[in-house]
TORKOL-4160 file (C-alpha; in steps of 0.2 Angstrom, whole numbers, padded with zeros to 4 digits, m for minus):
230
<pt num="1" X="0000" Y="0000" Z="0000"/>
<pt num="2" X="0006" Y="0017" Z="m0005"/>
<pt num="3" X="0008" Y="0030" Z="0008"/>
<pt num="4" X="0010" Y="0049" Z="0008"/>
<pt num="5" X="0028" Y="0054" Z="0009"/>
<pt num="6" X="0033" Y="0073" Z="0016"/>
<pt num="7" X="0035" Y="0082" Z="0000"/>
<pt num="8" X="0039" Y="0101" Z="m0003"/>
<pt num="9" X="0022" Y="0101" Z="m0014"/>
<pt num="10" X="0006" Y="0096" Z="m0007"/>
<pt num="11" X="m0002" Y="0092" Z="m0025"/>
<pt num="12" X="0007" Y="0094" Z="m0043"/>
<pt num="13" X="0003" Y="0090" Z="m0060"/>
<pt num="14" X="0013" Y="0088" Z="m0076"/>
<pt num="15" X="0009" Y="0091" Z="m0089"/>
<pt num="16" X="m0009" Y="0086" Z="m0087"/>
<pt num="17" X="m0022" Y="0086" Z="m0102"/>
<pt num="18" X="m0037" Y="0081" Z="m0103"/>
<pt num="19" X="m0049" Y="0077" Z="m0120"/>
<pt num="20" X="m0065" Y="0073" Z="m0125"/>
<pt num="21" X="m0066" Y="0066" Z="m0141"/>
<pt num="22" X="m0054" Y="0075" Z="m0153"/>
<pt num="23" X="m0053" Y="0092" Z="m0143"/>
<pt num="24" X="m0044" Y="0096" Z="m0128"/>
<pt num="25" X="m0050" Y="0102" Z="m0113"/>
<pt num="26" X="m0035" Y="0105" Z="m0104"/>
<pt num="27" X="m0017" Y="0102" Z="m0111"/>
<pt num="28" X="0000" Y="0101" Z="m0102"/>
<pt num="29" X="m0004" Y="0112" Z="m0087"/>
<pt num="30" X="0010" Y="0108" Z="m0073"/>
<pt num="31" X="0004" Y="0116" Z="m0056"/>
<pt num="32" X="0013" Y="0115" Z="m0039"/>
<pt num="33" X="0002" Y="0120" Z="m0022"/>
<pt num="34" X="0013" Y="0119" Z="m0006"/>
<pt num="35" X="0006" Y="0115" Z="0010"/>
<pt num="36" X="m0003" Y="0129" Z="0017"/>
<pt num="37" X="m0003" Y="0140" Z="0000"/>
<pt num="38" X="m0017" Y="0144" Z="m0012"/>
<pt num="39" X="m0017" Y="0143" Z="m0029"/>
<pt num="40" X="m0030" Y="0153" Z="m0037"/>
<pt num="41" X="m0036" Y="0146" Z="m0052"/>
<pt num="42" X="m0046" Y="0159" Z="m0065"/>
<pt num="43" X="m0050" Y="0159" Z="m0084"/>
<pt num="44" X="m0067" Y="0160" Z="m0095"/>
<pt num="45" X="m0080" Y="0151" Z="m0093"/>
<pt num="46" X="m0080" Y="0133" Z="m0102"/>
<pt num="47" X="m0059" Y="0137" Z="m0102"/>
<pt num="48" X="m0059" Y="0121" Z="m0092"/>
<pt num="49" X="m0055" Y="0124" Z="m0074"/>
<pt num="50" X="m0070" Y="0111" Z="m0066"/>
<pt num="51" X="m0062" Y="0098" Z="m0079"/>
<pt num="52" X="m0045" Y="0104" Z="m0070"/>
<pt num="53" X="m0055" Y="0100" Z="m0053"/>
<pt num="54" X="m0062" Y="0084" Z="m0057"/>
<pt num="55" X="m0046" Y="0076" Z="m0062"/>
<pt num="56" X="m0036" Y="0080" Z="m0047"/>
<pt num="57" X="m0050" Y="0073" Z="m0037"/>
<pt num="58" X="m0050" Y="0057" Z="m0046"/>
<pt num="59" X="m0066" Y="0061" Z="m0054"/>
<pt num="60" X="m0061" Y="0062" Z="m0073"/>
<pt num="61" X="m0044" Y="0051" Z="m0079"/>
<pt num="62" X="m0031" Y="0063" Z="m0091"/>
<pt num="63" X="m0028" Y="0059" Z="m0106"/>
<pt num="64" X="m0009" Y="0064" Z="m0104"/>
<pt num="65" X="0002" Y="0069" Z="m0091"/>
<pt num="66" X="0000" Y="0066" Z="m0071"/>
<pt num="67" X="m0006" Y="0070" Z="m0054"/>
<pt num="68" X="0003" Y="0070" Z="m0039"/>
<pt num="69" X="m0004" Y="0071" Z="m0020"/>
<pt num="70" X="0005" Y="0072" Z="m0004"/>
<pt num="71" X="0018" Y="0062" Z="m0015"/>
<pt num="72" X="0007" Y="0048" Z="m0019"/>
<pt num="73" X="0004" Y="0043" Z="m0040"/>
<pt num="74" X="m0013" Y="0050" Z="m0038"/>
<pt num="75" X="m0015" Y="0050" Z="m0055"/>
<pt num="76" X="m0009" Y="0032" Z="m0057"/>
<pt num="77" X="m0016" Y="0023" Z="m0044"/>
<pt num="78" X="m0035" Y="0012" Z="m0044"/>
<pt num="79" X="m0050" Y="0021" Z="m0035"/>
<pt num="80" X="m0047" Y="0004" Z="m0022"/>
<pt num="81" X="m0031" Y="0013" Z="m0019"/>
<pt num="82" X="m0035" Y="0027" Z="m0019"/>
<pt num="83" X="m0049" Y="0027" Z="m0002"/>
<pt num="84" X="m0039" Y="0025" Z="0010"/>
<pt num="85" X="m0031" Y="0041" Z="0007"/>
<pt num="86" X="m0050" Y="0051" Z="0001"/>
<pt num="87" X="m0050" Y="0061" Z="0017"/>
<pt num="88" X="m0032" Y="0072" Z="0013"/>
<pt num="89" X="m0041" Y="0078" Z="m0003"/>
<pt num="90" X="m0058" Y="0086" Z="m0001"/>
<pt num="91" X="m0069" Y="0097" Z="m0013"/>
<pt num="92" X="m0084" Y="0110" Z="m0012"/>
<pt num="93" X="m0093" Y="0112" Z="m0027"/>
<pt num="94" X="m0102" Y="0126" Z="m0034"/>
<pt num="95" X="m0119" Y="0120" Z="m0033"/>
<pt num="96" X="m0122" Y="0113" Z="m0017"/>
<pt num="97" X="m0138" Y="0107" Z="m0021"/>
<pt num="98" X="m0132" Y="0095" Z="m0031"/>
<pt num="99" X="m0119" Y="0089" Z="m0019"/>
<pt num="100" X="m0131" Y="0085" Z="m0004"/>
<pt num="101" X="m0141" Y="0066" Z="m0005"/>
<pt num="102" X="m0159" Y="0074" Z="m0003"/>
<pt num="103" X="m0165" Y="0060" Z="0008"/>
<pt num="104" X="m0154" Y="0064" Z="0022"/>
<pt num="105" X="m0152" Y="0075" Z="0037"/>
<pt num="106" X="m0139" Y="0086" Z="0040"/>
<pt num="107" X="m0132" Y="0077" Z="0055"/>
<pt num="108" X="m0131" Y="0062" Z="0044"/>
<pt num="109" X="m0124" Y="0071" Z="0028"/>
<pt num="110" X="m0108" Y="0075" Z="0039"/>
<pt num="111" X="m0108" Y="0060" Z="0052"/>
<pt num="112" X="m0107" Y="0050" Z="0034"/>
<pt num="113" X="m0088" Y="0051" Z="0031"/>
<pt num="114" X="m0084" Y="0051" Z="0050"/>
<pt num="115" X="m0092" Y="0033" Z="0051"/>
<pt num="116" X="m0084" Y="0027" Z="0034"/>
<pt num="117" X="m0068" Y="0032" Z="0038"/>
<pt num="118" X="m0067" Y="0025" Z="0055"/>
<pt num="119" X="m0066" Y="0038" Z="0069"/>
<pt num="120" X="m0073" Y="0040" Z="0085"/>
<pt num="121" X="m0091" Y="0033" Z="0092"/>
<pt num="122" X="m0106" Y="0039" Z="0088"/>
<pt num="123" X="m0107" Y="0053" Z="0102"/>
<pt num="124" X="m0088" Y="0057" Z="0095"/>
<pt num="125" X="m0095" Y="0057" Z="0077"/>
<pt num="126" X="m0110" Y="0068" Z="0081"/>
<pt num="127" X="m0097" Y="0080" Z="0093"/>
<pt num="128" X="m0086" Y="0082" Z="0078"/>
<pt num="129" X="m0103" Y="0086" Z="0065"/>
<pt num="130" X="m0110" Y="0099" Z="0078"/>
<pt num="131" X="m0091" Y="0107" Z="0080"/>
<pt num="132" X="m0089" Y="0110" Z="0061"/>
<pt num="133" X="m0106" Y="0115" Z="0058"/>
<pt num="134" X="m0102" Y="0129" Z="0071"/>
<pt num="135" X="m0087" Y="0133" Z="0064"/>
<pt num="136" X="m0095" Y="0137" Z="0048"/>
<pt num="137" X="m0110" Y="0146" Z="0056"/>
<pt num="138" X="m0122" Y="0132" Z="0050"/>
<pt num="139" X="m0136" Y="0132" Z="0064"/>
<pt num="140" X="m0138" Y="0116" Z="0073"/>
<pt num="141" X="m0156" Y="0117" Z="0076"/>
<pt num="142" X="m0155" Y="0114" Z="0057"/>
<pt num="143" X="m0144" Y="0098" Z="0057"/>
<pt num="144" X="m0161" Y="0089" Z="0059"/>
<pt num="145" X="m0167" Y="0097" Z="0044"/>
<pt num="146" X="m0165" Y="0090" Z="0024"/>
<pt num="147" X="m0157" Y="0101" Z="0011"/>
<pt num="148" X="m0173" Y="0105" Z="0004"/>
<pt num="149" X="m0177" Y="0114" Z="0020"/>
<pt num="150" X="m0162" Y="0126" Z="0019"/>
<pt num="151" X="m0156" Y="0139" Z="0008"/>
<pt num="152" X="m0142" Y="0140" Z="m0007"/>
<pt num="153" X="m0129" Y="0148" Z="0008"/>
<pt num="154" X="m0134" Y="0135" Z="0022"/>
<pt num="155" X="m0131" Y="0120" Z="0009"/>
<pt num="156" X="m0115" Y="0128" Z="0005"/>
<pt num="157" X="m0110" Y="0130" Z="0022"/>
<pt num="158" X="m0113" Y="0113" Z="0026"/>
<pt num="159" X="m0104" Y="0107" Z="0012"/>
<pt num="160" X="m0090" Y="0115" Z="0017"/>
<pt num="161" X="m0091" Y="0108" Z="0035"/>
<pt num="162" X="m0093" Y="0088" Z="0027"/>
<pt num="163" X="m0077" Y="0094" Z="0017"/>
<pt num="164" X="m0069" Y="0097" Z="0033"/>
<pt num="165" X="m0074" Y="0087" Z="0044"/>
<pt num="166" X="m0062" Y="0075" Z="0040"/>
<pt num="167" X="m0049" Y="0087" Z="0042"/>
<pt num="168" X="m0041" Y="0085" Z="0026"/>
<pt num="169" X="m0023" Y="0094" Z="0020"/>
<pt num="170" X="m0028" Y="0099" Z="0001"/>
<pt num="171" X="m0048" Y="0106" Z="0001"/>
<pt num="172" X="m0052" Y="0109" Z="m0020"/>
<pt num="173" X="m0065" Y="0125" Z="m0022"/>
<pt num="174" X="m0076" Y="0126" Z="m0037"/>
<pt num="175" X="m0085" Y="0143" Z="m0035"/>
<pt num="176" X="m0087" Y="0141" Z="m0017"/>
<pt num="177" X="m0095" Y="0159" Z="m0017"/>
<pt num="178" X="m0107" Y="0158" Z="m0029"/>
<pt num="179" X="m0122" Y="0153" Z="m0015"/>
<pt num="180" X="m0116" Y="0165" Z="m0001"/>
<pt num="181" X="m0121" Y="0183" Z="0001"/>
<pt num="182" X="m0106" Y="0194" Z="0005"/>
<pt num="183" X="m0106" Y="0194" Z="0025"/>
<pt num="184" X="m0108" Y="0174" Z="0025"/>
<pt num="185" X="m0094" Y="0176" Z="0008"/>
<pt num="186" X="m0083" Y="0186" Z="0018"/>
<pt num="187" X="m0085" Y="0174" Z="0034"/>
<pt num="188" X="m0080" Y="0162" Z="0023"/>
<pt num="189" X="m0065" Y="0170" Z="0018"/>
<pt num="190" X="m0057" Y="0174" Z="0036"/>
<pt num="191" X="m0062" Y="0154" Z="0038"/>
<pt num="192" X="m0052" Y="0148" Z="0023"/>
<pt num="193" X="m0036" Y="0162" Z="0027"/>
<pt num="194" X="m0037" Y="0153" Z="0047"/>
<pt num="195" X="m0036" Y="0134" Z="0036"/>
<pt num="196" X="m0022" Y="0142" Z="0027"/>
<pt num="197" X="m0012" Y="0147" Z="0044"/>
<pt num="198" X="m0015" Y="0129" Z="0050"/>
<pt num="199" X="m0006" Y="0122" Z="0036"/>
<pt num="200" X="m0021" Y="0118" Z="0021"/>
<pt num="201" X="m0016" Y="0119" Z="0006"/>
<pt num="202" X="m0031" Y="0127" Z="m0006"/>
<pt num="203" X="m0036" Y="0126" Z="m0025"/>
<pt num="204" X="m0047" Y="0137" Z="m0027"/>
<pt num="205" X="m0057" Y="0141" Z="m0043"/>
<pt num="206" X="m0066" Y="0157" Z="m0044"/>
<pt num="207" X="m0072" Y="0172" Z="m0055"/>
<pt num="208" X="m0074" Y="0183" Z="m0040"/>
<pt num="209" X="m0057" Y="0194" Z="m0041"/>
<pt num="210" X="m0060" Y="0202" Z="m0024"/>
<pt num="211" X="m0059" Y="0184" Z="m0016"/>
<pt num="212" X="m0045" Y="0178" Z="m0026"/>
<pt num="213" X="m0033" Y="0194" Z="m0022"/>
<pt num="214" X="m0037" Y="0192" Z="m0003"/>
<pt num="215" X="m0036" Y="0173" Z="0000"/>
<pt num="216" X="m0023" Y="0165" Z="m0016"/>
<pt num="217" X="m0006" Y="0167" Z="m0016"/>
<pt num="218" X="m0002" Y="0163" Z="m0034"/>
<pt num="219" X="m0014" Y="0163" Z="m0050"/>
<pt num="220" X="m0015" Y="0148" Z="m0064"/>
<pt num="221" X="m0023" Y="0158" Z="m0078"/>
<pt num="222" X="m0031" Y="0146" Z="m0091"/>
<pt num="223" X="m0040" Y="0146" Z="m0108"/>
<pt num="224" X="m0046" Y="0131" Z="m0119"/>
<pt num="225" X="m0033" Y="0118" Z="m0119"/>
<pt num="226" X="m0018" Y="0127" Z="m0111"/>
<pt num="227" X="m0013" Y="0137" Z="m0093"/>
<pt num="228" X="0001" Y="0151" Z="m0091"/>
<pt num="229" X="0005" Y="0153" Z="m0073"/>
<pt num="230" X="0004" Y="0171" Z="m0066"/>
C-alpha cells in the first residue's frame, strides 16, 4: 500500500491534459500548491477549470500527463487505492444542491464520512458534525433538517463543514462563493485564510477577483486547452 511521503508540494501535476473526443480540454498544465498555499485558479468560462478540478480529485482520468498528492501517483493509482487516502483531498462544489443526498439529514450528511472512515463513536461522530457545523456558522437546530429545507448559503455551508470534517490537507473549491451573500462570503474567507495558517493547502477556482486577491497566493490563468502561470 502506498503512503503519503513529506514532500515540498502538497499536490502537482505535469503536464496534465485532458480530452474529449478530438478536442482538448486542458493540455500540459503543470501546477505545484505547497502546504498551506493557495493557488488561485481563474479563466473564462468553459476554459476548463471544473475539468481541471475533477481530475485532481480522481473524478475524470487525463488523457496525458500526471497527478501528484502528498507524493502519492494520484493519478496512477486504482479508485481501491485510492480510499484510503479520500480524506487528505476534499472538494466543495459550486452548486451545493447538487452535492447533498436529498434524503438525508444534515447530522447524517456530515456523520457520513466520519463513520466510513473510522473515527470515533457515535457521540464522538455527532461532537465532531456539531463542531464543524459551528465553525462554519451552520445552525444546529438545522442539522435535523433536509437540504430542501435550507437555503443555497446554508447548503454551502454545510458542504463545506462535510469537506472538513475530515480534516483534510488539500480542500479543492469550485465557485465556493457563488451561494453565499457577501457577510456569510466574507465569513467564509477569514475561515479559509485561518485553514491556510493551519497548514491547508487550497485550489481554489473562482471568478470573483476580490476573493481571489485576498485569499490566493499565486494565480494559474487558463484558456481552452492550455494554462500560463501568473
Amino acid at each position: 500500500m502506498w503512503e503519503p511521503t513529506s514532500s515540498d508540494s502538497a499536490l502537482e501535476t505535469e503536464d496534465l491534459g485532458v480530452r474529449r473526443g478530438q478536442r482538448w480540454i486542458l493540455r500540459d498544465l503543470s501546477l505545484q500548491v505547497a502546504p498551506g498555499e493557495a493557488l488561485g485558479v481563474i479563466g473564462e468560462s468553459g476554459a476548463g477549470k471544473t475539468t481541471l478540478a475533477l481530475a485532481i480529485l480522481g473524478l475524470l482520468p487525463p488523457s496525458e500527463g500526471s497527478i501528484r498528492m502528498m507524493g502519492l501517483p494520484w493519478s496512477d493509482m486504482s479508485e481501491a487505492q485510492r480510499r484510503p487516502h479520500r480524506p487528505l483531498l476534499q472538494a466543495v462544489f459550486q452548486d451545493p444542491m447538487a452535492s447533498l443526498p436529498p434524503h438525508r439529514t444534515g447530522w447524517e450528511i456530515l456523520k457520513e464520512p466520519l463513520a466510513v472512515q473510522g473515527p470515533g463513536d457515535e457521540h464522538q461522530r455527532r461532537e465532531m458534525a456539531q463542531a464543524m457545523a459551528e465553525r462554519v456558522k451552520f445552525p444546529v437546530e438545522a442539522l435535523g433538517q433536509r437540504p430542501h429545507q435550507w437555503s443555497g448559503g446554508l447548503a454551502q455551508r454545510l458542504c463545506l463543514a462535510r469537506a472538513l470534517v475530515l480534516k483534510p490537507r488539500i480542500l479543492v473549491l469550485d465557485e465556493p462563493l457563488s451561494a453565499l451573500d457577501p457577510t456569510l462570503g466574507s465569513y467564509l474567507m477569514s475561515l479559509l485564510l485561518d485553514l491556510k495558517a493551519e497548514g491547508l493547502s487550497l485550489l481554489f477556482i473562482s471568478h470573483h477577483m476580490p476573493a481571489v486577491s485576498r485569499i490566493c497566493d499565486r494565480l494559474l490563468l487558463i484558456g481552452p486547452g492550455r494554462a500560463a502561470p501568473g
